[in-house]
C-alpha angles and dihedrals in degrees: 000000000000111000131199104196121026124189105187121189094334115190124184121184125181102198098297095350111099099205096177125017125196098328124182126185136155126192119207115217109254098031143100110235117183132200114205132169141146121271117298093017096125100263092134089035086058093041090055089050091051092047093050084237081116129043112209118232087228136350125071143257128219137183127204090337089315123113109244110224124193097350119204123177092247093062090051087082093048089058093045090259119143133185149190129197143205094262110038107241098215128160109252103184079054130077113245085255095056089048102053085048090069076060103052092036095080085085091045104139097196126101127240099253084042080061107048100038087049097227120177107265081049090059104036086047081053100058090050095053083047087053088050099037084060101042086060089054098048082051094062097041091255113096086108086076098054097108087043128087128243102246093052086063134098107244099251085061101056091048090061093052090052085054095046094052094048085057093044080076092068090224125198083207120032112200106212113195112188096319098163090051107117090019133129127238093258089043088065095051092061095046088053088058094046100051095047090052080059108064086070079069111031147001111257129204107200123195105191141156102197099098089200094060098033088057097047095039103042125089088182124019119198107199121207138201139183070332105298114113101241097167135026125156138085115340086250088052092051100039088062111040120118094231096045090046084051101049085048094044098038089232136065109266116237131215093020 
């Protein structure tokens, strides 16, 4: 199986709290994988990891077949790597099309020196990211808030504006760190169809709480608990196993 991202016996310690102990992952490009887990089981722990916010104290990363060294969240664009967050990071002092720019911007072709002279090739570069920055956003139903700035927006919103900018990218991995969270019902409908019409673009690594997304959306689920992986195969396999069903339920489920 060819895999985009690897996590490979990742431990995480915080003094004498072990947060992740030996993980391992791998996300296949075109597909949805998921990471769930009770409270407390090491998702944000692993996202960290995957984002280079977090070194492991032991384990490997690797990208595309390549060992990952010294990973830090600015090299992840330069390797065709996008994220979103919990909170979702925008620019206030910025409109939603700029915004989404920074995004598109990691394929700029222009110098330095193109750019703050405004030559030409700058300007004309410019309009282009402008013209991608908003495609994304009609994509996502928002292009109506491009001249508008983050902080003047409902939350949904902006969560759609961290998302668009993350796509601006044109990533070969999206990270996807609790999107659904402070969605409807019908918001996270959308998302769902969204993220699966990705994976004809791009592989995605969703962390998510919300059991019910997590099950229609994922090709591959990786369960956690008290950081240990204790579950990882198709959404029907996991549903159903006896120690997912356990760390969800607080007690071991009999008869299943």
């Amino acid at each position: 199986m060819d895999v985009a991202l690897e996590l490979r016996d990742i431990t995480v310690t915080y003094g004498g709290l072990t947060a992740l102990s030996e993980v391992s992952l791998a996300v296949a490009p075109g597909t949805v994988h998921g990471v769930i887990g009770p409270n407390g089981a090491g998702k944000t722990t692993l996202f960290n990891v995957a984002c280079g916010f977090t070194a492991p104290d032991s384990g490997s990363l690797h990208w595309q077949g390549e060992r990952l060294e010294g990973l830090r969240p600015h090299r992840l664009a330069g390797l065709g790597i996008a994220r979103t967050l919990q909170g979702v990071g925008l620019f206030d002092r910025m409109s939603v099309l700029e915004n989404v720019v920074v995004g598109a911007d990691t394929h700029a072709r222009s110098g330095f020196w193109s750019s703050l002279l405004g030559l030409p090739r700058s300007s004309r570069e410019e309009r282009e990211l402008q013209e991608q920055a908003h495609a994304v956003l009609t994509r996502l139903g928002v292009a109506s808030y491009a001249d508008r700035t983050p902080g003047s927006l409902p939350y949904p919103v902006r969560k759609k504006v961290a998302l668009a900018r993350a796509l601006a990218a044109r990533p070969r991995l999206l990270l996807l760190d609790e999107p659904a969270s402070g969605l409807s019902a019908d918001e996270m409908d959308e998302l769902g169809a969204l993220v699966r019409e990705l994976t004809g673009e791009m592989a995605v690594l969703l962390v998510e709480h919300h059991m019910d997304l997590v099950m229609r959306v994922c090709d591959h689920i990786t369960v956690l608990d008290f950081g240990r992986r204790i579950a990882s195969g198709p959404p029907a396999e996991v549903r159903d196993d006896p120690a997912v069903l356990a760390a969800y339920l607080g007690d071991a489920v009999e008869g299943v």
